[in-house]
C-alpha positions as CSV (number, residue, x, y, z in Angstrom):
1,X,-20.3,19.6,16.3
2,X,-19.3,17.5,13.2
3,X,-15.4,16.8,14.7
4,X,-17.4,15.6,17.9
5,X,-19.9,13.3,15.8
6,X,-17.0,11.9,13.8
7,X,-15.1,10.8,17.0
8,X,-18.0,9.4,18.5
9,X,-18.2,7.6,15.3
10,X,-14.6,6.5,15.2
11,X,-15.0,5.4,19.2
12,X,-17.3,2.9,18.2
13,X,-15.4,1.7,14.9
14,X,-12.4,1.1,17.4
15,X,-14.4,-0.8,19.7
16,X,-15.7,-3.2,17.1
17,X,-12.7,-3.7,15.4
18,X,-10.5,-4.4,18.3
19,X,-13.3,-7.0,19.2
20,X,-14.3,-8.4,16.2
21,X,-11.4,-7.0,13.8
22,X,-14.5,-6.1,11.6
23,X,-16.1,-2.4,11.2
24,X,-19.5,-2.8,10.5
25,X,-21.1,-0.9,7.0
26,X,-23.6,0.6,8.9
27,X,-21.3,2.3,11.2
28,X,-19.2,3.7,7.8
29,X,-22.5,4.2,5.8
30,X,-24.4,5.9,8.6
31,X,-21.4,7.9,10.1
32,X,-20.2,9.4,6.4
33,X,-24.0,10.2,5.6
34,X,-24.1,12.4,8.6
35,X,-20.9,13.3,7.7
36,X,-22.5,14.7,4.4
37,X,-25.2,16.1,6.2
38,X,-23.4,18.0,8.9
39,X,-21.7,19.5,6.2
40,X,-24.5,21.5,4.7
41,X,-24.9,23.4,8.6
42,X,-24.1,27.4,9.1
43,X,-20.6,26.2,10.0
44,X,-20.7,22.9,8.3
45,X,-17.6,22.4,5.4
46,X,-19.6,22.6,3.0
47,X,-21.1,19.7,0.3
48,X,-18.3,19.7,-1.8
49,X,-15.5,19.4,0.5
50,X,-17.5,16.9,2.2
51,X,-17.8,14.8,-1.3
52,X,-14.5,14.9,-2.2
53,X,-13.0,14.4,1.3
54,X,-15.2,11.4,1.1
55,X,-14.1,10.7,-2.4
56,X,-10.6,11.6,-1.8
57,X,-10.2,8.8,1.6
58,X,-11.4,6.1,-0.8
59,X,-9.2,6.7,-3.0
60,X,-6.0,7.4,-0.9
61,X,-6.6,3.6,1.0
62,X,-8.6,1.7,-1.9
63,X,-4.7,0.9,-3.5
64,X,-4.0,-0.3,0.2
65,X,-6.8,-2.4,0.1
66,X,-6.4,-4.2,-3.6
67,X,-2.9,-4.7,-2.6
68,X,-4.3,-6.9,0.5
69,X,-2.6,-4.6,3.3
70,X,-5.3,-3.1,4.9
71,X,-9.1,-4.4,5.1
72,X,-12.2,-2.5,3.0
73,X,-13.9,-1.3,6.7
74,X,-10.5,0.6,7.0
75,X,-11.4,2.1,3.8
76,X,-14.6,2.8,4.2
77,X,-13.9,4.5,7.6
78,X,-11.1,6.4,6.2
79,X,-13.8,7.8,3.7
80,X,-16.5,8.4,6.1
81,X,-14.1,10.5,7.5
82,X,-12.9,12.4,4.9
83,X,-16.9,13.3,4.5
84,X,-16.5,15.3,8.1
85,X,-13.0,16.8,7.5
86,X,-13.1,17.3,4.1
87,X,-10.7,17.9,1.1
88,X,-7.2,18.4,1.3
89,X,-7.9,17.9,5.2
90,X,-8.5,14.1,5.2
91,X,-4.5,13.8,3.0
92,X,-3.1,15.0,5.9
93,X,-5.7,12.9,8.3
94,X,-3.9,9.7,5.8
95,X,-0.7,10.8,6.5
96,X,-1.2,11.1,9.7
97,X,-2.8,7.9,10.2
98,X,0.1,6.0,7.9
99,X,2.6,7.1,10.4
100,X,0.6,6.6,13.6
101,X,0.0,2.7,12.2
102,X,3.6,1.9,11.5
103,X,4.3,3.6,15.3
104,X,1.3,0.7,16.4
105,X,2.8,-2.1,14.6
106,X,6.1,-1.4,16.0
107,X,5.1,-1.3,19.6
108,X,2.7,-4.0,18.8
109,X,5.1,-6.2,17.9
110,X,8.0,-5.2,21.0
111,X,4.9,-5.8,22.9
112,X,4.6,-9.5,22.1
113,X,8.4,-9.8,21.9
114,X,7.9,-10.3,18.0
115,X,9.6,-7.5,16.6
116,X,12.1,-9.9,14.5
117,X,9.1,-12.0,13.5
118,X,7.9,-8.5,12.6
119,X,10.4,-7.4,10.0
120,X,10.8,-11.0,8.5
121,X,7.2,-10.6,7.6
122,X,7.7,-7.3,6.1
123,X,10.7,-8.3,4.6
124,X,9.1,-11.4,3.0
125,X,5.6,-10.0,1.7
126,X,7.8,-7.0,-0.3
127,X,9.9,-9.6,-2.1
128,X,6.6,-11.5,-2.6
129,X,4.7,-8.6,-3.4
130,X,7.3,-7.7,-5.8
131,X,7.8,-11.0,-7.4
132,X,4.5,-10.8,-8.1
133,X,3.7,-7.6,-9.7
134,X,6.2,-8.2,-11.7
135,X,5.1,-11.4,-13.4
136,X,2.1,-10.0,-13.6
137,X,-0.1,-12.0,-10.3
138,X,-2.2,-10.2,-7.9
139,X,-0.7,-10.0,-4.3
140,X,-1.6,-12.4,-1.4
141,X,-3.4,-11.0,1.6
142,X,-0.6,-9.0,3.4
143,X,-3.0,-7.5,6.4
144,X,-1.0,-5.7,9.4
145,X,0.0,-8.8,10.9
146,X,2.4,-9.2,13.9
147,X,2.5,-13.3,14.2
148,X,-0.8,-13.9,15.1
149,X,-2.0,-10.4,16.4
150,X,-3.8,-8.4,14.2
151,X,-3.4,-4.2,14.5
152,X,-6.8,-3.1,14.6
153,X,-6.3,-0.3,12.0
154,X,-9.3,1.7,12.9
155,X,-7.3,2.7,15.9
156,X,-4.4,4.3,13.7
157,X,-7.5,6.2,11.7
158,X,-8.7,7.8,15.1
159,X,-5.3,9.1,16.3
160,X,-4.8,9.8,12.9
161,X,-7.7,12.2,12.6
162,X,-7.1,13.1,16.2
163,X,-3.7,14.4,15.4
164,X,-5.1,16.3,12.6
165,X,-7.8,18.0,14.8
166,X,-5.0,18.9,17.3
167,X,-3.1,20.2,14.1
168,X,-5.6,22.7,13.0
169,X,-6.5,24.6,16.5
């Protein structure tokens, strides 16, 4: 029951973000509450892992976010997720989700025949990035950008967790 409230949760964070490229709080707040909740049932995961799944998200996407690649509702959802799946489970939901993105951004990109613009971009915000950590600057926003499409990254967190689901039965 949890897995199937957690996807319903992550259909709708896909459909807002591919529309509005936004995922609202409420959806994150609400959905890792339940999350919580769900956890405390006969065959729930239990409070802790819920907490520190929930903990551990945050923490696995907040350098993501301070570094300007991904948004703070990609966080967030990564978090509320990790209150359903639980610790170590949402690391390899991360992983997962890492690895399903860069697959996204790739086809994204042959798909608009912008793979070149693609791996300039890339290519440019590391030496950027790099230049300025090391005089000591805070990165510029460096979102998942092919030209001017945006990946909506709450996608990659549903395969991503998906995958995962598939992993463990």
């Amino acid at each position: 029951m949890q897995l199937m409230i957690c996807g319903f949760m992550l259909l709708l964070a896909v459909g807002w973000d591919v529309k509005t490229h936004r995922i609202p709080n409420q959806l994150v707040i609400g959905g890792g509450l339940i999350g919580l909740a769900t956890a405390f049932l006969p065959d729930g995961i239990g409070w802790q892992s819920s907490i520190l799944g929930s903990i551990a998200g945050l923490a696995v996407f907040l350098p993501l976010y301070m570094l300007r690649i991904l948004g703070a509702g990609d966080v967030k959802l990564l978090s509320a997720v990790g209150s359903f799946v639980g610790y170590p489970g949402i690391l390899t939901v991360a992983l997962f989700t890492g690895l399903i993105g860069g697959i996204l951004a790739f086809l994204l990109a042959m798909h608009h025949r912008q793979l070149r613009l693609m791996l300039n971009q890339v290519h440019q915000g590391l030496v950027v990035f790099l230049m300025q950590i090391a005089s000591g600057g805070r990165p510029r926003q460096w979102i998942m950008v092919v030209g001017p499409h945006r990946l909506p990254y709450a996608l990659a967190i549903a395969l991503g967790t998906f995958s995962y689901v598939l992993s463990i039965n």
